[in-house]
LUMKOLKE-968908 format. One record per residue: residue number from 1; residue in one letter; x, y, z of N, C-alpha, C in turn. Coordinates in nm, 3 decimals, padded with zeros to 5 digits, always signed. Example, Ala and Ser with C-alpha at 12.3 -4.5 7.8 and 13.67 -1.06 7.14 Angstrom:
BEGIN
PT|n|res|n.east|n.north|n.up|ca.east|ca.north|ca.up|c.east|c.north|c.up
PT|1|A|+01.319|-00.569|+00.780|+01.230|-00.450|+00.780|+01.320|-00.330|+00.780
PT|2|S|+01.285|-00.225|+00.708|+01.367|-00.106|+00.714|+01.290|+00.003|+00.787
This chain:
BEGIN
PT|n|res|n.east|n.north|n.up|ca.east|ca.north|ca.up|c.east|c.north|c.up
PT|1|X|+00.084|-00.119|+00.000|+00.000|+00.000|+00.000|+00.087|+00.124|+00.000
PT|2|X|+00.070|+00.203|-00.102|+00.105|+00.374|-00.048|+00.000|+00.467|-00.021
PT|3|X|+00.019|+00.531|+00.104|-00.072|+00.583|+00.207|-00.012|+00.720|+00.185
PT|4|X|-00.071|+00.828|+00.173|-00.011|+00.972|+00.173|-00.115|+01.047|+00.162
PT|5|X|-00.117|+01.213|+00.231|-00.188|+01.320|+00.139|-00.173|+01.324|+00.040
PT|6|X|-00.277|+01.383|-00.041|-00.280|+01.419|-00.163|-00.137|+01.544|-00.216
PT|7|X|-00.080|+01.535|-00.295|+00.030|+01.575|-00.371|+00.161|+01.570|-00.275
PT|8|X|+00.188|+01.391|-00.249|+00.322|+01.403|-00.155|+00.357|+01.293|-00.268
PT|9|X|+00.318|+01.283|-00.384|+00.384|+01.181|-00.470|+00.398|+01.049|-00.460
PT|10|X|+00.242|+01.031|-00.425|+00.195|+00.905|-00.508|+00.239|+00.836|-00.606
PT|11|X|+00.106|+00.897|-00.704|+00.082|+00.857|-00.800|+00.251|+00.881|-00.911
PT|12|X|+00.291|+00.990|-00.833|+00.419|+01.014|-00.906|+00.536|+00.917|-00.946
PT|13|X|+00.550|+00.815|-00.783|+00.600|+00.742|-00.774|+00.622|+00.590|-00.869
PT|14|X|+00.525|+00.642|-00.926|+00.505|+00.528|-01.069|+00.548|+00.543|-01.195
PT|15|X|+00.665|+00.656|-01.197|+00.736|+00.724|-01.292|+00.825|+00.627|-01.400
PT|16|X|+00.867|+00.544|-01.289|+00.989|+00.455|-01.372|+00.955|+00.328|-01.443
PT|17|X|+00.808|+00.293|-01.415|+00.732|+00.162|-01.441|+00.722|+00.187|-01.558
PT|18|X|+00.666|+00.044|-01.645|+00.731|+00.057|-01.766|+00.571|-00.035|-01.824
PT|19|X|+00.562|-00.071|-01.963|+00.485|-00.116|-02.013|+00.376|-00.244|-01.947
PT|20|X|+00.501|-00.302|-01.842|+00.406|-00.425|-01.755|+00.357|-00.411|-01.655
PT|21|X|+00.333|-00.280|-01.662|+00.229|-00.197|-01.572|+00.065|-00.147|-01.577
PT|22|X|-00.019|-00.185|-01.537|-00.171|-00.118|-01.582|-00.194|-00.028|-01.430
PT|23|X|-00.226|+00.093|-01.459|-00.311|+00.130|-01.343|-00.484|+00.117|-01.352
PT|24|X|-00.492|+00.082|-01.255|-00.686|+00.078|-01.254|-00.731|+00.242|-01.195
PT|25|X|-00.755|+00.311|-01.250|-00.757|+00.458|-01.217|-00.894|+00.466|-01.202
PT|26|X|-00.930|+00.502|-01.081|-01.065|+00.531|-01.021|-01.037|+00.658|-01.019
PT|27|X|-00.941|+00.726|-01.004|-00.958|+00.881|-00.956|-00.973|+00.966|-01.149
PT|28|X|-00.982|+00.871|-01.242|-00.993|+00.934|-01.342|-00.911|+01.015|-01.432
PT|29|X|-00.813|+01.045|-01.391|-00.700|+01.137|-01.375|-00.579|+01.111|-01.488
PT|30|X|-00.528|+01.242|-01.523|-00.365|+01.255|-01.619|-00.272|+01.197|-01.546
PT|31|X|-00.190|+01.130|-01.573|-00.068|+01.093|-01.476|+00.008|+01.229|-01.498
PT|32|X|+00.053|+01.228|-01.406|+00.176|+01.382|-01.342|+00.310|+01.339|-01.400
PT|33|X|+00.332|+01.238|-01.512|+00.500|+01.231|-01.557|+00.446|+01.140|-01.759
PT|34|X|+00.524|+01.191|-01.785|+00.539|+01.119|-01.889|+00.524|+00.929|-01.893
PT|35|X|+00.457|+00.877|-01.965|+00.450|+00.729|-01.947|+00.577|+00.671|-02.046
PT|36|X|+00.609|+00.574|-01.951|+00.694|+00.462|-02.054|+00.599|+00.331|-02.118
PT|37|X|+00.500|+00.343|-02.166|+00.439|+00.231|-02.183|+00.310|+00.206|-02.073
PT|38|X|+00.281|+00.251|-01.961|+00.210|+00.217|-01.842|+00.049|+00.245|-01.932
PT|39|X|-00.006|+00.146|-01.856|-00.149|+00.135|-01.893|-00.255|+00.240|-01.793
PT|40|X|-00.286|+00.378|-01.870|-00.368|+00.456|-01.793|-00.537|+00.369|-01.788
PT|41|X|-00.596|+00.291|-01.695|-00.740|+00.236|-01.728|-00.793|+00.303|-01.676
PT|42|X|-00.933|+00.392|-01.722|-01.009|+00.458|-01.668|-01.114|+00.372|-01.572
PT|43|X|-01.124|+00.343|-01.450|-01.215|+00.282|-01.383|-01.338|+00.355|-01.315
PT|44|X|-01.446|+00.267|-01.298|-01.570|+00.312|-01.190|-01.689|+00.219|-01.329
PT|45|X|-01.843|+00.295|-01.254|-01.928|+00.235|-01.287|-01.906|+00.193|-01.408
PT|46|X|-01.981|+00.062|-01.469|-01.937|+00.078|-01.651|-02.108|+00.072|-01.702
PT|47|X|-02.137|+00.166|-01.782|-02.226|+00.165|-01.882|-02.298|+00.069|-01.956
PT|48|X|-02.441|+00.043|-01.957|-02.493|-00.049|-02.072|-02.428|-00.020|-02.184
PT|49|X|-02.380|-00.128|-02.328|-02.403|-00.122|-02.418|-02.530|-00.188|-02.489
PT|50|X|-02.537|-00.054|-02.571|-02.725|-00.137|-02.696|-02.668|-00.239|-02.785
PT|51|X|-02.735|-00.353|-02.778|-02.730|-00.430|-02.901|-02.722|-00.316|-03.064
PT|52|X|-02.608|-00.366|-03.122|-02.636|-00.281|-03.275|-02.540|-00.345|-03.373
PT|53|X|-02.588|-00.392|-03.492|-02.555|-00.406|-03.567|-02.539|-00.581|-03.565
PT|54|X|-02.627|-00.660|-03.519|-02.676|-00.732|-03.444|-02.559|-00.795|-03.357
PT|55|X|-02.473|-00.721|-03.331|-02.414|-00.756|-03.236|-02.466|-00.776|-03.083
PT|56|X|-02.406|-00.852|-03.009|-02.497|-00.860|-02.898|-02.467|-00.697|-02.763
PT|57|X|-02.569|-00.675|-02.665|-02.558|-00.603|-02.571|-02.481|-00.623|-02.491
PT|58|X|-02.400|-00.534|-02.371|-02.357|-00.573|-02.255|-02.458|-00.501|-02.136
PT|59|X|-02.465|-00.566|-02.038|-02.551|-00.526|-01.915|-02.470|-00.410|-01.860
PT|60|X|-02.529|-00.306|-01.804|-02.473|-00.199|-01.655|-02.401|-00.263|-01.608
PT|61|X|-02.260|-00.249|-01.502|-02.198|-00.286|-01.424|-02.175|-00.210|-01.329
PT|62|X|-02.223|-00.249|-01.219|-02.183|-00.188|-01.088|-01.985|-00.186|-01.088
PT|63|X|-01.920|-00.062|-00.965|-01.773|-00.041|-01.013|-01.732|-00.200|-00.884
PT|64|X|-01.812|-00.265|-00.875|-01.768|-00.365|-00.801|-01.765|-00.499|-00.891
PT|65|X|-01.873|-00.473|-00.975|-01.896|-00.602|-01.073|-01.763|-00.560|-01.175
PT|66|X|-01.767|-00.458|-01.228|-01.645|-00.427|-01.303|-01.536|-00.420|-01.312
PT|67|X|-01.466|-00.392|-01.189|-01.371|-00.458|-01.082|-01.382|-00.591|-01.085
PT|68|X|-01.421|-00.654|-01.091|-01.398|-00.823|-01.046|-01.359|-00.870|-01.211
PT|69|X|-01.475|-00.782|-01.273|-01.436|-00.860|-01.419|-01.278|-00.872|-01.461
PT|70|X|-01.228|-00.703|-01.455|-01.110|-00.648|-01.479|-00.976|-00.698|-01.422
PT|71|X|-01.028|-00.713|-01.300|-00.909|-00.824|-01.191|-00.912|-00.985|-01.286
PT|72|X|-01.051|-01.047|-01.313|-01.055|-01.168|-01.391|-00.951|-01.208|-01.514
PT|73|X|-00.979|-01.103|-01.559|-00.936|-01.074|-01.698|-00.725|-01.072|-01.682
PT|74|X|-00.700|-00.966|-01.554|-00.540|-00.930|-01.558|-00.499|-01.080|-01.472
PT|75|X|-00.597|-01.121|-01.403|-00.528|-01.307|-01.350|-00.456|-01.412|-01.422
PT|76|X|-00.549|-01.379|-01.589|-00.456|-01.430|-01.704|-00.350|-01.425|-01.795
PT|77|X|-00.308|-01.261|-01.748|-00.262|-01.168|-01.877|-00.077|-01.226|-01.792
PT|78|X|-00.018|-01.313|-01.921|+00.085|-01.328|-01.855|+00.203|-01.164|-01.892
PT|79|X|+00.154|-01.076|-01.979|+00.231|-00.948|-02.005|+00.259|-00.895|-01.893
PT|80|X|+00.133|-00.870|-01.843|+00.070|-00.745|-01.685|+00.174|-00.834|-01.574
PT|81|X|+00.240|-00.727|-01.503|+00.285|-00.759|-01.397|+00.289|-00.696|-01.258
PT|82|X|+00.258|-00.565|-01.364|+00.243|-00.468|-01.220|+00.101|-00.415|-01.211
PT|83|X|-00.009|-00.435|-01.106|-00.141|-00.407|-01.072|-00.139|-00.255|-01.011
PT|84|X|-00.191|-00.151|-01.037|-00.172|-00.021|-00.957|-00.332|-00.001|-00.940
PT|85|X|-00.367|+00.018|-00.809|-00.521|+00.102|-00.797|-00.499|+00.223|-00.727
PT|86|X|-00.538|+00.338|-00.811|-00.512|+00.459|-00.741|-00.726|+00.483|-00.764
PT|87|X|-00.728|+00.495|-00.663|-00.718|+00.525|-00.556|-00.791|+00.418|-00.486
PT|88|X|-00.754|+00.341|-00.355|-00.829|+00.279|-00.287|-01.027|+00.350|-00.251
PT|89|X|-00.914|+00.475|-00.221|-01.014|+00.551|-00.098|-01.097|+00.607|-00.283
PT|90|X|-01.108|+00.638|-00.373|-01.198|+00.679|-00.445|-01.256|+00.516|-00.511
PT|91|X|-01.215|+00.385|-00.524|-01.336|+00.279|-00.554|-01.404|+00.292|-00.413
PT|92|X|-01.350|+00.301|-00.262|-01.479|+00.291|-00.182|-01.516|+00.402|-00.166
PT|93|X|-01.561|+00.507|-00.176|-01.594|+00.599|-00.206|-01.734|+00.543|-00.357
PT|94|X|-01.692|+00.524|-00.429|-01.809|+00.444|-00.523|-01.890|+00.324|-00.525
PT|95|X|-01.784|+00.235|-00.436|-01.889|+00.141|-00.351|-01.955|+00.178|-00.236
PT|96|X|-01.967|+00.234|-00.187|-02.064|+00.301|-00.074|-02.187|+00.368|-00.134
PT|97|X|-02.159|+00.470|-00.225|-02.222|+00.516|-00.284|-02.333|+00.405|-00.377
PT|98|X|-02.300|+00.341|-00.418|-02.373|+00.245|-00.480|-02.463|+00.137|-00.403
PT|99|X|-02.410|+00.098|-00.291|-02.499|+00.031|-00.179|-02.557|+00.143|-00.128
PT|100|X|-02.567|+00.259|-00.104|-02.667|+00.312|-00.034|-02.772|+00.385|-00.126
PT|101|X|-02.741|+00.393|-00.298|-02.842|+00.387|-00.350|-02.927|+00.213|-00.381
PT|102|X|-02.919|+00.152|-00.349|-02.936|-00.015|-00.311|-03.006|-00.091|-00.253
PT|103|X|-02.912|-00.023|-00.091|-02.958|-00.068|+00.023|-03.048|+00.015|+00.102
PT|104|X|-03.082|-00.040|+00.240|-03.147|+00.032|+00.356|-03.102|-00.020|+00.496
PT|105|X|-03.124|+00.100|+00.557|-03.020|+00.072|+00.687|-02.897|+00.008|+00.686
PT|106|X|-02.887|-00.121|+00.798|-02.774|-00.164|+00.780|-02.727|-00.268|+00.688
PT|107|X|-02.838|-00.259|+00.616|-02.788|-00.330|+00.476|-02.684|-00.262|+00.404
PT|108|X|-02.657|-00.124|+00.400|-02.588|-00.060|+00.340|-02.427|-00.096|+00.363
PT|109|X|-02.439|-00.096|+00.483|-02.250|-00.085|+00.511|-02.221|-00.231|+00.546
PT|110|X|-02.370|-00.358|+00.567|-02.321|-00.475|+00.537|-02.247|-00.516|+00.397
PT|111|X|-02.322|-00.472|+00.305|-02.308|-00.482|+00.206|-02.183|-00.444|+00.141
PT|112|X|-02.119|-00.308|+00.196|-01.981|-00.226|+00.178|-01.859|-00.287|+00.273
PT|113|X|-01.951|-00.325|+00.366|-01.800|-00.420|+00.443|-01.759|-00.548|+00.372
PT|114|X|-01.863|-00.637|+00.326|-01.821|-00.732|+00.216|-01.752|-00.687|+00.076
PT|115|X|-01.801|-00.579|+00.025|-01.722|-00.535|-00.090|-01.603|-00.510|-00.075
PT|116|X|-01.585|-00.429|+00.038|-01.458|-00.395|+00.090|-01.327|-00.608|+00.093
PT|117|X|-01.385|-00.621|+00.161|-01.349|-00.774|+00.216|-01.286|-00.871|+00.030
PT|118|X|-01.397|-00.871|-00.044|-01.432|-00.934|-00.161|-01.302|-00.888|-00.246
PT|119|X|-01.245|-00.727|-00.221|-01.165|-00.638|-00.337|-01.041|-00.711|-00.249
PT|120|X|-01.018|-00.712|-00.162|-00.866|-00.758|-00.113|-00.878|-00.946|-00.141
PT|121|X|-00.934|-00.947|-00.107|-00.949|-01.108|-00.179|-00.891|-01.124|-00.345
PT|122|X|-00.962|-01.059|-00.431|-00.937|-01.085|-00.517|-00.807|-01.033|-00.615
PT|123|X|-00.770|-00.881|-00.501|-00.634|-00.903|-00.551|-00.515|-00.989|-00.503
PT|124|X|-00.531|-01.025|-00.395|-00.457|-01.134|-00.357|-00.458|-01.266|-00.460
PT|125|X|-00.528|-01.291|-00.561|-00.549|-01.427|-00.604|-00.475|-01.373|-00.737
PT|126|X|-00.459|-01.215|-00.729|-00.319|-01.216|-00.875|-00.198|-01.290|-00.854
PT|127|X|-00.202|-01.412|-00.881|-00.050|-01.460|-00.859|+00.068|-01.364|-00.932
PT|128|X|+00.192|-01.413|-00.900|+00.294|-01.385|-00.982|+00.269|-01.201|-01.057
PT|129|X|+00.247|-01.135|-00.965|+00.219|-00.974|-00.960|+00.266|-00.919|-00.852
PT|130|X|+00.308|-00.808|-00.913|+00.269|-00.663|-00.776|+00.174|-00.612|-00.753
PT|131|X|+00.129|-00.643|-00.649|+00.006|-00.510|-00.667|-00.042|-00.386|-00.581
PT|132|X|-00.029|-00.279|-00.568|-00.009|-00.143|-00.494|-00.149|-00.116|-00.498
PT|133|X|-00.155|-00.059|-00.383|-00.315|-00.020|-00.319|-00.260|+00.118|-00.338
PT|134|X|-00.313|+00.266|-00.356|-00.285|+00.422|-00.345|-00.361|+00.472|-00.269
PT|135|X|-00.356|+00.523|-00.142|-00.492|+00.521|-00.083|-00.463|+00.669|-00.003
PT|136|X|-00.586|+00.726|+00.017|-00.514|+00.858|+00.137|-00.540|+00.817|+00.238
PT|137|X|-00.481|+00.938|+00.353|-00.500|+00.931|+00.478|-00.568|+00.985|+00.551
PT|138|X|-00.543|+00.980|+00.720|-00.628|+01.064|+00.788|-00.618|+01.016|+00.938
PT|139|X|-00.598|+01.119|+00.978|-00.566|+01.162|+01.183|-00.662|+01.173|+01.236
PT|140|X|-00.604|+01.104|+01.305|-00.733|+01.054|+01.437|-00.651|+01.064|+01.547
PT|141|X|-00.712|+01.098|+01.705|-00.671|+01.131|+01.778|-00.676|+01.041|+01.918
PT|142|X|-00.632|+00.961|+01.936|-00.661|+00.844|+02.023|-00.719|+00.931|+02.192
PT|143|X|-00.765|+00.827|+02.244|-00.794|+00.868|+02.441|-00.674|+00.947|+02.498
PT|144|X|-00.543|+00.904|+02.471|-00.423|+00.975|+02.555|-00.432|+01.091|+02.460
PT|145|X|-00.489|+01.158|+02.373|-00.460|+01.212|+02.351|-00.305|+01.210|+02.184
PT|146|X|-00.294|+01.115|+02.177|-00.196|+01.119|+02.075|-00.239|+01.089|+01.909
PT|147|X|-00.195|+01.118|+01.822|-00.244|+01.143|+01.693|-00.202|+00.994|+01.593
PT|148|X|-00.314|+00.916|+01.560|-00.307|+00.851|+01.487|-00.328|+00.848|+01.356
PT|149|X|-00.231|+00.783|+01.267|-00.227|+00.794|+01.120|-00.293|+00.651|+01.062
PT|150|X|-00.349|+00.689|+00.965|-00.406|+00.507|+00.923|-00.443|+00.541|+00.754
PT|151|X|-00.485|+00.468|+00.687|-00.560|+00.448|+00.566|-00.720|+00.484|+00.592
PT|152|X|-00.749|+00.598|+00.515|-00.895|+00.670|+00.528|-00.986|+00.574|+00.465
PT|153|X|-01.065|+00.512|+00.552|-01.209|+00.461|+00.495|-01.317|+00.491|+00.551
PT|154|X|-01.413|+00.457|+00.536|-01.548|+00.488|+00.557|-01.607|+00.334|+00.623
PT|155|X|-01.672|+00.392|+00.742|-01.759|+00.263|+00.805|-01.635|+00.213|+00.906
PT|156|X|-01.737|+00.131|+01.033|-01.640|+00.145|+01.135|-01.578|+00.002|+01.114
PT|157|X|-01.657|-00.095|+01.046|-01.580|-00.250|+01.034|-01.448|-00.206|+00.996
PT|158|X|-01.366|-00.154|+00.929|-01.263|-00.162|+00.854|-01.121|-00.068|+00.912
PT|159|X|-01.222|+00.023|+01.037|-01.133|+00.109|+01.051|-00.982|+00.071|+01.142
PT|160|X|-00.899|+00.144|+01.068|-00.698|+00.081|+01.144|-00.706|-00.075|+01.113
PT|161|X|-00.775|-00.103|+01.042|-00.786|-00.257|+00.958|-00.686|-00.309|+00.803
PT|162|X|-00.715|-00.180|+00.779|-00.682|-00.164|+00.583|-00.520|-00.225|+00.594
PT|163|X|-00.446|-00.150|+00.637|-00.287|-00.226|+00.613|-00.268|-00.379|+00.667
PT|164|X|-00.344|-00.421|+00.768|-00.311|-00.529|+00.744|-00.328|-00.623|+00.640
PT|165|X|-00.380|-00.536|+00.528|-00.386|-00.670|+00.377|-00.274|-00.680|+00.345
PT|166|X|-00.179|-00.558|+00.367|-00.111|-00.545|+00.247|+00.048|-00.595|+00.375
PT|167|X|+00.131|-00.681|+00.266|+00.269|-00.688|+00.287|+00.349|-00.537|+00.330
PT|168|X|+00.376|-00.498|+00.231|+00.411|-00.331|+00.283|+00.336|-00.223|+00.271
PT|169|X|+00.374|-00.122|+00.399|+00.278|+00.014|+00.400|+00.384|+00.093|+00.389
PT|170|X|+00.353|+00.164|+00.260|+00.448|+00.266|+00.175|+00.387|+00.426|+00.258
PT|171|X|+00.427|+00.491|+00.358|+00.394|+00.628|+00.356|+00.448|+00.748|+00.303
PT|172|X|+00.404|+00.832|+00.232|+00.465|+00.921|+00.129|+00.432|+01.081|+00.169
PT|173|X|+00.560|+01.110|+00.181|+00.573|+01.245|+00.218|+00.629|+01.309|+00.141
PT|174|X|+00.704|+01.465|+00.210|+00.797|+01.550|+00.142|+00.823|+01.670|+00.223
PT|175|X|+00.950|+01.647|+00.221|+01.050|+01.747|+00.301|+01.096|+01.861|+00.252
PT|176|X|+01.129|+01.963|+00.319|+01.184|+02.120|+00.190|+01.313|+02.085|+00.230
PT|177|X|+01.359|+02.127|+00.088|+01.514|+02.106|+00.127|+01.562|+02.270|+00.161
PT|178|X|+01.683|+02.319|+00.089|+01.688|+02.398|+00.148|+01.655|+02.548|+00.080
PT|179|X|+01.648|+02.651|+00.168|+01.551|+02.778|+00.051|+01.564|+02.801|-00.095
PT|180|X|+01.466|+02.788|-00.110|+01.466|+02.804|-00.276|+01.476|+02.663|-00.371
PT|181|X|+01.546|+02.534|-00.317|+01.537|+02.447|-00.371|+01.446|+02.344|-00.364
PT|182|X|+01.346|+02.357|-00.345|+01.208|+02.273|-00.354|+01.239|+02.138|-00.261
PT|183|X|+01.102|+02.084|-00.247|+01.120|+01.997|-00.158|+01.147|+01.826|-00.257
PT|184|X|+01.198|+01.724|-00.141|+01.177|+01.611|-00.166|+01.083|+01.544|-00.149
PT|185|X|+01.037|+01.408|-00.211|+00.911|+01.336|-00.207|+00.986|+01.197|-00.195
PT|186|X|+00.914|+01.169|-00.040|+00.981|+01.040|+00.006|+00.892|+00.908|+00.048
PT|187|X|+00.928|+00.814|+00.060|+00.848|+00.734|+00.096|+00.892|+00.664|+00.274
PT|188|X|+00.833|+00.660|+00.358|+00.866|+00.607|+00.508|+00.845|+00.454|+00.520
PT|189|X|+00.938|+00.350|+00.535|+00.963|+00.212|+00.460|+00.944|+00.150|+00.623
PT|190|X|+00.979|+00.218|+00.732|+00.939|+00.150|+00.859|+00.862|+00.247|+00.976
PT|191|X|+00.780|+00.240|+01.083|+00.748|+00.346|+01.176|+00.872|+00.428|+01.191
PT|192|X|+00.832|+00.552|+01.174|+00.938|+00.636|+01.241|+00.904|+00.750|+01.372
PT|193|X|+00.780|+00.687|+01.452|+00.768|+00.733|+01.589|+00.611|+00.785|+01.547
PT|194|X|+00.618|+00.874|+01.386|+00.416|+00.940|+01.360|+00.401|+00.828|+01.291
PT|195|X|+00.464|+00.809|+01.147|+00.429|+00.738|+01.048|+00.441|+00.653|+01.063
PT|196|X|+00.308|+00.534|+01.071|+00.342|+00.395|+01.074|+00.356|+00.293|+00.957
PT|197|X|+00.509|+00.308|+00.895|+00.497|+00.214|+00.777|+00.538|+00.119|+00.841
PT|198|X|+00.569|+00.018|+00.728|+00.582|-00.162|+00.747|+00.667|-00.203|+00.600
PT|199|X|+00.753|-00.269|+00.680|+00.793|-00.355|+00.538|+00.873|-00.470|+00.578
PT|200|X|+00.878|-00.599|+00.544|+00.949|-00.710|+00.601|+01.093|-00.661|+00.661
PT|201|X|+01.110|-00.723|+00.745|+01.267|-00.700|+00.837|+01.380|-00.760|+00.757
PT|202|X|+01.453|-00.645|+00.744|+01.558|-00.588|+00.681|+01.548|-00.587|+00.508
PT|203|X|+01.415|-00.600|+00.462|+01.443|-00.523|+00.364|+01.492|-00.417|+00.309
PT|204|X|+01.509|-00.330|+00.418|+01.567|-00.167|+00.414|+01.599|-00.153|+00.537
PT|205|X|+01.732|-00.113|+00.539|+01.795|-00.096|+00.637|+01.748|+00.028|+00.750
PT|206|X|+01.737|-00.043|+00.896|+01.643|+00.085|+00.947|+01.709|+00.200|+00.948
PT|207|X|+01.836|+00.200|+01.004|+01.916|+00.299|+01.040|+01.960|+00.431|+00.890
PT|208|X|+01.947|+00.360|+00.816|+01.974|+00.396|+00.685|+01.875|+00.461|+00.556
PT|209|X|+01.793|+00.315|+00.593|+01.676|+00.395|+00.525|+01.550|+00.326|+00.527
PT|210|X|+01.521|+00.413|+00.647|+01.402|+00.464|+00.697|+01.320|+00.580|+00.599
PT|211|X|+01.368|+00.655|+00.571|+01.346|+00.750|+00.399|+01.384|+00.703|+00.281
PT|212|X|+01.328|+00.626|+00.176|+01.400|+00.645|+00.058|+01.325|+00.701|-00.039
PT|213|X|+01.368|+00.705|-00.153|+01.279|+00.789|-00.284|+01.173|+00.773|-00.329
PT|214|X|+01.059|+00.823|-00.342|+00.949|+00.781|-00.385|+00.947|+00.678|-00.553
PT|215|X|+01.021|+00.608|-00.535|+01.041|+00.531|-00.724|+01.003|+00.370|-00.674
PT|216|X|+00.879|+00.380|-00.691|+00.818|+00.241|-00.686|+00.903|+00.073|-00.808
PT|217|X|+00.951|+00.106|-00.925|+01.073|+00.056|-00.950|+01.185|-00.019|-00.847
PT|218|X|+01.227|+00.121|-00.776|+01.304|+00.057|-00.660|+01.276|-00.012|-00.576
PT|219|X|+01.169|+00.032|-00.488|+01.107|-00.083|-00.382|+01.069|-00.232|-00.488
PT|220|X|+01.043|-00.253|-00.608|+01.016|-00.368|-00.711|+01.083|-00.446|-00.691
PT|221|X|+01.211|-00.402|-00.708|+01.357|-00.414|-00.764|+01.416|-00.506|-00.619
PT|222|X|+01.399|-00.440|-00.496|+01.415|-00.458|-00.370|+01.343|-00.608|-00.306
PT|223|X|+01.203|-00.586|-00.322|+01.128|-00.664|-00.277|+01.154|-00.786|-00.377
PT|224|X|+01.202|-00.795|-00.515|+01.241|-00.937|-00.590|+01.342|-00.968|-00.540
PT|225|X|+01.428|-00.889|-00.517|+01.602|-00.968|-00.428|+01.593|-01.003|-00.273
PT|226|X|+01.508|-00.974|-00.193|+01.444|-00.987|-00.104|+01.420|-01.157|-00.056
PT|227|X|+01.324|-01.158|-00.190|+01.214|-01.314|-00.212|+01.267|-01.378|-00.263
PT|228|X|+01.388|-01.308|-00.354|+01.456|-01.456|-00.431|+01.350|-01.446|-00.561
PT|229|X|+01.277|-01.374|-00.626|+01.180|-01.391|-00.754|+01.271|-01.376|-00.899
PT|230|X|+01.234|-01.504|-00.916|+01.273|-01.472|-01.059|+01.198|-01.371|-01.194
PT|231|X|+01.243|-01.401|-01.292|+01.173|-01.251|-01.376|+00.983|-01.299|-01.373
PT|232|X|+00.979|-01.426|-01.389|+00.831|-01.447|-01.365|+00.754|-01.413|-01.257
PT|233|X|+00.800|-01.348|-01.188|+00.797|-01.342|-01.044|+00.764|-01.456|-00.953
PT|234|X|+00.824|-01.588|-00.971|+00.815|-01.710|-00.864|+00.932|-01.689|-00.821
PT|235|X|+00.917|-01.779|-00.646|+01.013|-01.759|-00.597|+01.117|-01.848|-00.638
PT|236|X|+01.216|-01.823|-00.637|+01.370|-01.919|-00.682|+01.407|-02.093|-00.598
PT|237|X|+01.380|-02.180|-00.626|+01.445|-02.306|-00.572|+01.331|-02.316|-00.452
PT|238|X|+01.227|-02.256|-00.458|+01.128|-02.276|-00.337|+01.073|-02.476|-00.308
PT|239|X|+01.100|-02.489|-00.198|+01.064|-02.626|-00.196|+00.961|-02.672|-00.178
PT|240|X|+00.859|-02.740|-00.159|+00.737|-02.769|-00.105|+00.761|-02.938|+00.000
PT|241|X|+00.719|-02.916|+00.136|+00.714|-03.078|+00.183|+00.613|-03.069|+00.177
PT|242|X|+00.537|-03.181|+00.182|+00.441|-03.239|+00.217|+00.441|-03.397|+00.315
């Protein structure tokens, strides 16, 4: 997952990715860098098509039914390797919205806590992928009084829940350097006392880097020498007993 305010370089961070990349773009949006090949997909609700030309129709799709299709579809694609959803927090944001034109009462956020549940499921079943959640944030202020950071969702099932799907929690900031020379855009690879990231032990050295560059490439690059993945992304000489 990368977790950040809005313009601490996200989406930016996807600069160096290259053709075996698709983003699922719920937020609709220009990418902020030139593409090498990366797949911009426009996501959310999808539209009837009319039967014409006697070709056949397609039905409405809810952005949950359309989502599942789209995940279906990249489970096979041996090209695709890298999965990007920007934005977590804008598909639930459209699944909510869609169960509560739907539902009633607590049918509504039953219904959104399973959707919620159903979307991490099914990206987990991308084998042999990366796949990056983009999600924002948001402070909360615990009983003592101290300020908690987490992944912004909606509805209380889920809440300080969201990172535990994910292997690593990418937090993305940016520092001023010094006057006049603009700031840096970093990513926080372990807690550093506010920010609570995560990433397997000693993938990145704490002492060292606890900050590194927002270039999702690199953490790629990192996390395959890590696991031992070969270019297919399986792991290397992995054994199985039984």
């Amino acid at each position: 997952m990368i977790v950040g305010n809005p313009s601490t370089g996200k989406t930016t961070s996807l600069r160096n990715l290259d053709d075996k990349t698709i983003i699922l773009n719920y937020e609709k949006k220009e990418l902020p860098f030139f593409s090498k090949g990366v797949v911009n997909f426009p996501m959310g609700p999808k539209d009837a098509i009319l039967p014409k030309d006697g070709k056949r129709g397609v039905p409405a799709m809810s952005v949950k039914e359309y989502t599942s299709m789209i995940i279906d579809k990249l489970r096979g694609s041996e090209k695709i390797k890298n999965v990007i959803i920007d934005s977590f927090s804008a598909f639930t944001d459209m699944l909510l919205a869609e169960c509560k034109a739907k539902y009633k009462g607590f049918d509504v956020f039953n219904h959104y806590n399973s959707g919620v549940y159903e979307f991490f499921q099914q990206l987990k079943s991308l084998e042999n992928k990366f796949v990056f959640v983009i999600s924002h944030v948001e402070y909360l202020t615990d009983a003592d009084g101290n300020t908690v950071v987490r992944t912004k969702i909606k509805g209380r099932e889920w809440e300080g829940l969201v990172e535990k799907e994910a292997t690593c929690v990418l937090y993305s900031r940016y520092v001023k350097n010094e006057a006049g020379q603009g700031v840096k855009y970093q990513f926080v690879t372990n807690s550093d006392g506010y920010l609570p990231g995560k990433t397997p032990m000693d993938m990145f050295i704490q002492n060292k880097e606890l900050y590194i560059e927002n270039d999702l490439h690199v953490v790629i690059e990192r996390y395959k020498d890590y696991y031992r993945l070969d270019s297919e992304l399986k792991k290397v000489n992995q054994e199985v007993t039984v």
